[in-house]
C-alpha positions as CSV (number, residue, x, y, z in Angstrom):
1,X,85.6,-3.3,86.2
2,X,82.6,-1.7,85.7
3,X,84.0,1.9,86.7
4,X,86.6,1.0,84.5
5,X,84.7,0.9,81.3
6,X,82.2,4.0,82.4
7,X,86.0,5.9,82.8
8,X,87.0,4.9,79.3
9,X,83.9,5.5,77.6
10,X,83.1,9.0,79.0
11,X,87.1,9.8,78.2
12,X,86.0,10.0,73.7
13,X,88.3,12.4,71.6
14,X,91.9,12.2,71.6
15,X,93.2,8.9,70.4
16,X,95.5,8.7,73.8
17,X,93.1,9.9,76.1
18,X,91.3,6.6,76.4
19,X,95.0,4.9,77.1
20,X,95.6,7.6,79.7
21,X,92.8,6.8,81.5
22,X,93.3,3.0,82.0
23,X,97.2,4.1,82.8
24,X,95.8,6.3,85.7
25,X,94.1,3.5,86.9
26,X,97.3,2.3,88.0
27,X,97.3,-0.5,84.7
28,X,100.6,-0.8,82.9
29,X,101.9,-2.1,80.0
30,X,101.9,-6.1,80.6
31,X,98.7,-5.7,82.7
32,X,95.6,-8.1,81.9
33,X,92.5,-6.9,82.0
34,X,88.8,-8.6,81.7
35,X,86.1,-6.5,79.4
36,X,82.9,-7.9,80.0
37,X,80.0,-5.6,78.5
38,X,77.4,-6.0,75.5
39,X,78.6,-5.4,71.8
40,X,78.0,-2.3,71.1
41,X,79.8,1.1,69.5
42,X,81.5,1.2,73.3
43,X,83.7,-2.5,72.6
44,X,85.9,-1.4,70.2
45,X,87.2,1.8,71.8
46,X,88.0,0.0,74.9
47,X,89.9,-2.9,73.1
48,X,91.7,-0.4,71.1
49,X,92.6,1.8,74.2
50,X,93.8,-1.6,76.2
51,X,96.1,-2.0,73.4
52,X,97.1,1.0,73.2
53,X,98.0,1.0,76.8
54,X,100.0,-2.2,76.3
55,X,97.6,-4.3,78.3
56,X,96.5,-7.8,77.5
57,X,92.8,-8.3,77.6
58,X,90.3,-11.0,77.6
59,X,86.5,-10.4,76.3
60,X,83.5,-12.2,78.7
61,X,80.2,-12.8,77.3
62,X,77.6,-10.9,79.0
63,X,74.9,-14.1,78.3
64,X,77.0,-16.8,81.0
């Protein structure tokens, strides 16, 4: 998951850039995936681009 998220963040710019990214991951629309990271300006961009990508995700605290 972790590569995941690096891939996403380090993929900024075009609104369906981040979406392509999860999508060449193999992910499609349907999909569930798991964000766990801190809150920071990196969440949102990641949720949006899961939704973007049709995928259903689910947020895990960082402090279990």
């Amino acid at each position: 998951m972790s590569l995941l998220i690096k891939q996403v963040k380090s993929s900024n710019g075009a609104d369906g850039k981040q979406r392509d990214t999860l999508r060449s991951l193999g992910l499609r629309r349907g999909d569930h995936i798991a964000i766990c990271m801190e809150n920071n300006e990196h969440y949102f961009p990641v949720c949006w681009a899961a939704q973007r990508a049709g995928l259903y995700y689910t947020a895990i605290s960082t402090r279990l």
